[in-house]
PLY file of the C-alpha trace (Angstrom):
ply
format ascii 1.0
element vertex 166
property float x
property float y
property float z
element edge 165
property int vertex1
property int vertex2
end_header
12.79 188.39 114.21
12.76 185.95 110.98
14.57 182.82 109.95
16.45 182.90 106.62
13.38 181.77 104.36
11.77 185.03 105.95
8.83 183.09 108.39
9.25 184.34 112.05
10.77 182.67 114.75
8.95 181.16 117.74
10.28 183.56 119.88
9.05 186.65 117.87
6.19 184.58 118.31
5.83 184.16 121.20
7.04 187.81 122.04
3.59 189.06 120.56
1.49 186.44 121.68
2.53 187.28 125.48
2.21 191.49 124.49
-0.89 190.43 123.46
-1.99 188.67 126.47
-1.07 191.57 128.93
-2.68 194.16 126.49
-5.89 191.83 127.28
-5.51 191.90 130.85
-4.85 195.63 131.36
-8.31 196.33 128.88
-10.00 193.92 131.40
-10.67 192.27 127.47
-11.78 188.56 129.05
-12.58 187.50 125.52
-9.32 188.36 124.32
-7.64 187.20 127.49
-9.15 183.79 127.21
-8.23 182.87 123.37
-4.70 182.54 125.49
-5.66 179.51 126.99
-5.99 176.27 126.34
-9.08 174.39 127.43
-7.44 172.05 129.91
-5.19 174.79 131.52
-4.16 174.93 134.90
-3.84 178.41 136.61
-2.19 178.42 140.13
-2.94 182.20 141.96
-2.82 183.92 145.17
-6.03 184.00 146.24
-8.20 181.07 147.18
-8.70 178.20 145.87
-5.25 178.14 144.30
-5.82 176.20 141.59
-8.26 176.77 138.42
-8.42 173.83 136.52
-10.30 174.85 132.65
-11.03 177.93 131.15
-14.23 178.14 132.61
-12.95 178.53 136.27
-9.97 180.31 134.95
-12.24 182.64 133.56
-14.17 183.60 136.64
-11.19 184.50 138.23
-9.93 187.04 135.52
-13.46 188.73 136.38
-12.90 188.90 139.90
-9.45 190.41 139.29
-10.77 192.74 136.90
-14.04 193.39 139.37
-10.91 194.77 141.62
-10.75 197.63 140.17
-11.85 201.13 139.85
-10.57 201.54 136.18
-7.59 200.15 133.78
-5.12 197.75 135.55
-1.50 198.48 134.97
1.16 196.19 134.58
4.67 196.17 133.99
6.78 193.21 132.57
10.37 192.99 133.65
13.33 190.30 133.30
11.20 188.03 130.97
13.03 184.65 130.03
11.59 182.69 127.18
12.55 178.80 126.28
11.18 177.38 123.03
11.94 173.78 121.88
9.84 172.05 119.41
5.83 172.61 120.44
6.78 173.51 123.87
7.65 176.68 125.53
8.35 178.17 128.65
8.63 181.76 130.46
8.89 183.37 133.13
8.95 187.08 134.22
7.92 189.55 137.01
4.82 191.83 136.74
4.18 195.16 138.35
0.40 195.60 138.77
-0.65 198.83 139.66
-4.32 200.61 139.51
-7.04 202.08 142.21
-8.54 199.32 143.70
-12.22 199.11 145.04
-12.29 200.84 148.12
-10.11 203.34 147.52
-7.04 201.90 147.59
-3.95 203.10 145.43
-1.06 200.59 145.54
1.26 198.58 143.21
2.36 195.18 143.64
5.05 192.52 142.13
3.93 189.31 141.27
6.18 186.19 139.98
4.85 184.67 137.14
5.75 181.71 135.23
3.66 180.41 132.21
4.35 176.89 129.95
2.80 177.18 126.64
1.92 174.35 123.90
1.73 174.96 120.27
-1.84 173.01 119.29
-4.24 172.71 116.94
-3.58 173.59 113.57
-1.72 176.41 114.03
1.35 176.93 112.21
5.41 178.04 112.21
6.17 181.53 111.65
3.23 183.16 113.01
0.35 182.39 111.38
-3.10 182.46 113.38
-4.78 179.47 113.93
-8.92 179.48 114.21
-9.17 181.33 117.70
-6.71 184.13 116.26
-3.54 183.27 118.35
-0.42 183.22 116.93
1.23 180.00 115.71
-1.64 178.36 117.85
0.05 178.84 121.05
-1.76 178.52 124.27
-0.89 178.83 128.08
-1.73 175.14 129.10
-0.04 176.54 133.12
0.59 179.23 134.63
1.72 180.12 138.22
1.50 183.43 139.89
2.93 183.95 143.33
3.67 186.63 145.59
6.78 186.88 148.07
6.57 186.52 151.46
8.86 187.37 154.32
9.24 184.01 156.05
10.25 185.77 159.21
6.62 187.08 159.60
4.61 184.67 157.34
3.49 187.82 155.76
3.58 189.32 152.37
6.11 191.12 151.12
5.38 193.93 149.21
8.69 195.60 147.47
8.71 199.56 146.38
11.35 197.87 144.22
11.79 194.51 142.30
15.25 194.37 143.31
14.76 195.18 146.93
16.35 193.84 149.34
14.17 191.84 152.27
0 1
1 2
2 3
3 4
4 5
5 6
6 7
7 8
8 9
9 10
10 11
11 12
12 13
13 14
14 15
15 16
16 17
17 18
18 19
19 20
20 21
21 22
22 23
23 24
24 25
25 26
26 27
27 28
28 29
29 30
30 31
31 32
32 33
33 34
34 35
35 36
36 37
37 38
38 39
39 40
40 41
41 42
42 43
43 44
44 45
45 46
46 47
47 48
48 49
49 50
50 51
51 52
52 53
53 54
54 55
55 56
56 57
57 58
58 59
59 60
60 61
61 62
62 63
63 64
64 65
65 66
66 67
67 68
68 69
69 70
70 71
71 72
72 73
73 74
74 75
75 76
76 77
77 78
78 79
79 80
80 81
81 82
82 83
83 84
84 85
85 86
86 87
87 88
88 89
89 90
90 91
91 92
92 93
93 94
94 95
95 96
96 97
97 98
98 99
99 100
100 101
101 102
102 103
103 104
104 105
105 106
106 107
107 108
108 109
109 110
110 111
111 112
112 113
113 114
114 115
115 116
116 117
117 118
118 119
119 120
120 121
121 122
122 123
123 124
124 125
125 126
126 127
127 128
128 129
129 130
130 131
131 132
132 133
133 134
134 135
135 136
136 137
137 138
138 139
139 140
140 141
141 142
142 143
143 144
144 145
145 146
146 147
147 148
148 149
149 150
150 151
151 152
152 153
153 154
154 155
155 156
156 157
157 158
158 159
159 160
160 161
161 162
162 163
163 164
164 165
């Protein structure tokens, strides 16, 4: 997508900048993965600690995902909602992750995911690179990944089906 002077939009963006991002993470490509980021990130996940404050902790837990599994990891992006205003942006989406995990173990699983974004540096409108390669210099300064739980059992819920019903 382009504006009338012919420069893309934020979204379009934005669009390729996330494509990118889970191209990265199903390569198990940590470099690539990490140019994402912005130094002072905050990453909330599933598995302990919870939080990983900086790219270097944020980092070490890509590699333990990755160390998960037996080959490629698979995911799926579905009902992604984007917000852009000004230097800002937000999104959110659900991911199917699917691949044979260590041990043997051949399952897929939806995660919630929701990601704010910051345009810094000297990266520019319309999708130009900045230094580290990203486009526009966008970078996820948050994300939060969760999984359901059935609050019944206290146990996680783990849909055949996005759109299951509990």
């Amino acid at each position: 997508m382009t504006t009338t002077d012919g420069t893309r939009t934020d979204e379009s963006v934005l669009e390729e900048f996330l494509a990118r991002r889970a191209e990265a993470q199903q390569a198990k490509d940590i470099d690539g993965l990490m140019s994402c980021y912005a130094p002072d990130a905050v990453y909330y996940d599933v598995v302990p600690p919870l939080r990983f404050t900086g790219t270097e902790e944020i980092r070490r837990n890509f590699l333990r995902w990755f160390d998960g599994y037996l080959g490629p990891i698979t995911l799926e992006t579905h009902d992604r909602t984007l917000v852009v205003s000004g230097d800002a942006a937000f999104a959110h989406m659900l991911h199917r992750d699917t691949g044979e995990r260590k041990g043997g173990v051949q399952a897929s699983i939806w995660v919630r995911e929701s990601v704010c974004l910051r345009r810094t540096g000297d990266g520019e409108r319309g999708g130009e690179r900045d230094g580290d390669g990203a486009p526009g210099g966008w970078r996820i300064t948050h994300e939060h990944v969760s999984i359901p739980v059935d609050p019944t059992t206290f146990r996680v819920w783990l849909p055949a089906d996005k759109d299951q019903p509990a």
